[in-house]
C-alpha positions as MATLAB code, in Angstrom:
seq = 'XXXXXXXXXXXXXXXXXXXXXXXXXXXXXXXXXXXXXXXXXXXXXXXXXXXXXXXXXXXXXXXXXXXXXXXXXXXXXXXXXXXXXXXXXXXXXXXXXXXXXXXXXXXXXXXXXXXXXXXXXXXXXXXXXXXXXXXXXXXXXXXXXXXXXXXXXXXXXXXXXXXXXXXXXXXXXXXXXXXXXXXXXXXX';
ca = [
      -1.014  -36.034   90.022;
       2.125  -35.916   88.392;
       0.881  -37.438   85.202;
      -2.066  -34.845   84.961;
       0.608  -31.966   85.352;
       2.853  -33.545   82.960;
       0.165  -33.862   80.576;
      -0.573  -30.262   80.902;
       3.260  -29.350   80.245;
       2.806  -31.665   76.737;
      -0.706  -29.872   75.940;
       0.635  -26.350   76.706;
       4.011  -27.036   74.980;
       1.662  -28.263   71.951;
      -0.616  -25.386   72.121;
       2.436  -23.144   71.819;
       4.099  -24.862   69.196;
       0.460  -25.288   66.951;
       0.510  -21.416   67.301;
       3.730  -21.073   65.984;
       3.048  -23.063   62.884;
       0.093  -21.158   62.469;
       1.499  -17.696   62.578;
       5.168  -19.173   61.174;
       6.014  -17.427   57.239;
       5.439  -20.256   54.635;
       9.141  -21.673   53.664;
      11.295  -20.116   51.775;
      11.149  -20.768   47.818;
      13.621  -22.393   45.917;
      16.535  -20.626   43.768;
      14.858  -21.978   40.348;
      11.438  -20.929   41.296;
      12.395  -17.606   42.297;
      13.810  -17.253   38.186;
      10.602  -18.499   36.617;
       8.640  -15.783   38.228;
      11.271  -13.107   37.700;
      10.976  -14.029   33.969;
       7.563  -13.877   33.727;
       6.768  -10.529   31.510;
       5.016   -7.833   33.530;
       1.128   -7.657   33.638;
      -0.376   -5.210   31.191;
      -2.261   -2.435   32.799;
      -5.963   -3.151   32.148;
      -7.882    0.188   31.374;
     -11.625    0.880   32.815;
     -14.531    2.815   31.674;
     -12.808    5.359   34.617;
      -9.280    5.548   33.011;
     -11.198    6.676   29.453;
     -13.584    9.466   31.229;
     -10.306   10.731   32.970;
      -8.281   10.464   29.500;
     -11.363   12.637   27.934;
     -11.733   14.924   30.471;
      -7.872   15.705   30.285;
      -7.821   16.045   26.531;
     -10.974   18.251   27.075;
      -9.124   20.679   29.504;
      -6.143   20.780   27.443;
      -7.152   20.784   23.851;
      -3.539   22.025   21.847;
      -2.386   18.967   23.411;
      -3.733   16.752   20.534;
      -1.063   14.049   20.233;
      -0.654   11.624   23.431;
       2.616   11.485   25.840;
       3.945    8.816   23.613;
       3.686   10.681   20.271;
       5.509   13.494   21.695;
       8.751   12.257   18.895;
       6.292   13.015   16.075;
       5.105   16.534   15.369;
       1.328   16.879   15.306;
       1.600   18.929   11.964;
       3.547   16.400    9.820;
       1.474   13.652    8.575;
       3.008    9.943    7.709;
       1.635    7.961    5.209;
       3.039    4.866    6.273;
       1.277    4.822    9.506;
      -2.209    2.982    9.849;
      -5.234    4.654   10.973;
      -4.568    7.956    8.350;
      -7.880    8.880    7.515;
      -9.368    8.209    3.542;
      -8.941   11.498    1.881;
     -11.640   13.505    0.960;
     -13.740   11.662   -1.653;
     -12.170    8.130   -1.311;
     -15.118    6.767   -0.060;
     -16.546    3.182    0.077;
     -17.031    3.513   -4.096;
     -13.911    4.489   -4.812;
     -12.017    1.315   -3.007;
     -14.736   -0.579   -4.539;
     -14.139    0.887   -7.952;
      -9.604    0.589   -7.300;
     -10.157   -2.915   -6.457;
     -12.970   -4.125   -9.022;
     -10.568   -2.253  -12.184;
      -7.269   -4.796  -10.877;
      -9.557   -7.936  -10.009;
     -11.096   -7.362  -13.800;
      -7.148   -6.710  -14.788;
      -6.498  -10.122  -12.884;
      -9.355  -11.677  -14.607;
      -8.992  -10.729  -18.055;
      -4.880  -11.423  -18.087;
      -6.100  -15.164  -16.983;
      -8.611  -15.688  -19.587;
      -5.713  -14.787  -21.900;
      -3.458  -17.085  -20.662;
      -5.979  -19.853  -21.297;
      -7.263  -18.870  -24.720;
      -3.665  -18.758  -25.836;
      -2.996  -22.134  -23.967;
      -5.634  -23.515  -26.124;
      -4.394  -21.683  -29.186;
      -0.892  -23.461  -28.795;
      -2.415  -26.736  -28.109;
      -4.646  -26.539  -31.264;
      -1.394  -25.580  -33.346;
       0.322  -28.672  -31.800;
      -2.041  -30.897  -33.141;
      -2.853  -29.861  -36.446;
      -5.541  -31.231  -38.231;
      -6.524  -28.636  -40.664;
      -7.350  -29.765  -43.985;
      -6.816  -26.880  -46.005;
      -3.131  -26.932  -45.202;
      -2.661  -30.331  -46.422;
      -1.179  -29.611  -49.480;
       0.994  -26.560  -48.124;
       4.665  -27.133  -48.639;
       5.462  -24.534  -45.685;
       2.258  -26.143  -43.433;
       5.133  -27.714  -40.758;
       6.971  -24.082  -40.950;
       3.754  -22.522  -40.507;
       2.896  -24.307  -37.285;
       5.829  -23.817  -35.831;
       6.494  -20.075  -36.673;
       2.478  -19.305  -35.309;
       3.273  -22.001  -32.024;
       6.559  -19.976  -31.607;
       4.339  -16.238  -31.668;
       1.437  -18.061  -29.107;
       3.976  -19.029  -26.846;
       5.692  -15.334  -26.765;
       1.990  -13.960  -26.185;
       1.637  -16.882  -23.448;
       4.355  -15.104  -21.795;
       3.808  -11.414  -22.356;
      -0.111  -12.561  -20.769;
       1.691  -14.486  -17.266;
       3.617  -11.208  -17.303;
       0.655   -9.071  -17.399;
      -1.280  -11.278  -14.696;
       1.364  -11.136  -11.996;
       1.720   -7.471  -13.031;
      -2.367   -7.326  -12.167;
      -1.815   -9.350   -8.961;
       1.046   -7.144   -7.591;
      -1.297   -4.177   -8.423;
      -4.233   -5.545   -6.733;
      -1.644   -6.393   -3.729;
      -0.600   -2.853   -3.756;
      -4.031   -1.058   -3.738;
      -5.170   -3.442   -0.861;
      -2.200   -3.059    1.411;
      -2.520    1.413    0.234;
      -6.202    0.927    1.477;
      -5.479   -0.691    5.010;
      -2.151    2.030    5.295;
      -4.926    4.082    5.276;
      -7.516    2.806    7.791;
     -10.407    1.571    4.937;
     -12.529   -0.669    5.899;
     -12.086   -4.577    4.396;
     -15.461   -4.432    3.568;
     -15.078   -1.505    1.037;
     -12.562   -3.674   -0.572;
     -14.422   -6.937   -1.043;
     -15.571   -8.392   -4.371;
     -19.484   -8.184   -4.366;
];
């Protein structure tokens, strides 16, 4: 008999203690995991189909509100022109882009076929085979005074194509400043 009650003592002691564990807190964390979670950047707020019918239905009740509580530095009358998003103005449409960017991509295009009709030009001067010239006492002169004016053109034409590229840069970056559409701006 005194087994079985001693046997109930060790069951009931176990009982209590399984309960304990049970119901105990998990263990304390360490120090270093405790700084990798307090560095961890905050969620973002995820916005539902209900936070946009609430948004609209404020902006609908209050309608001289127009600019949101985070544009309240900027006045609502002063437009920036640096800022994405501004609208095309009033006949800029799809043509117009199309025409700005066709007019520098032809610039682009005819400043290259410049640069290799004069490269050609030069390298026909360098080598010289002409036989009407063969009895010219000036013929070396010649060549080099005509290689010396193709190789100032050579340069004024690399000048005029980076000009064209930097103006083709400039009307694309002008375009998405002001909200157009890449496709307005693509070559056909």
């Amino acid at each position: 008999m005194k087994t079985r009650s001693a046997l109930r003592v060790l069951l009931a002691a176990g009982a209590c203690c399984l309960a304990a564990a049970v119901g105990a807190q998990p263990p304390e964390e360490k120090p270093a995991e405790k700084q990798e979670k307090t560095d961890a950047p905050p969620r973002a707020k995820s916005y539902t189909d209900d936070d946009l019918k609430k948004y609209t239905e404020e902006r609908a009740a209050n309608p001289e509100s127009e600019s949101s509580p985070g544009d309240a530095a900027a006045p609502a009358d002063e437009p920036n022109a640096d800022e994405p998003g501004e609208p095309p103005a009033e006949g800029e449409g799809r043509q117009f882009w199309a025409d700005r960017a066709k007019a520098q991509r032809e610039r682009i295009a005819a400043a290259e076929e410049s640069i290799v009709a004069t490269e050609e030009k030069i390298a026909g001067l360098r080598n010289d085979r002409d036989p009407t010239r063969a009895m010219d006492p000036f013929r070396l002169q010649t060549i080099e005074a005509e290689t010396r004016k193709a190789a100032g053109e050579l340069e004024a034409a690399k000048e005029e194509l980076a000009e064209a590229r930097a103006a083709l840069e400039a009307v694309l970056q002008d375009a998405r400043k002001r909200g157009v559409p890449n496709g307005w701006l693509r070559e056909p």
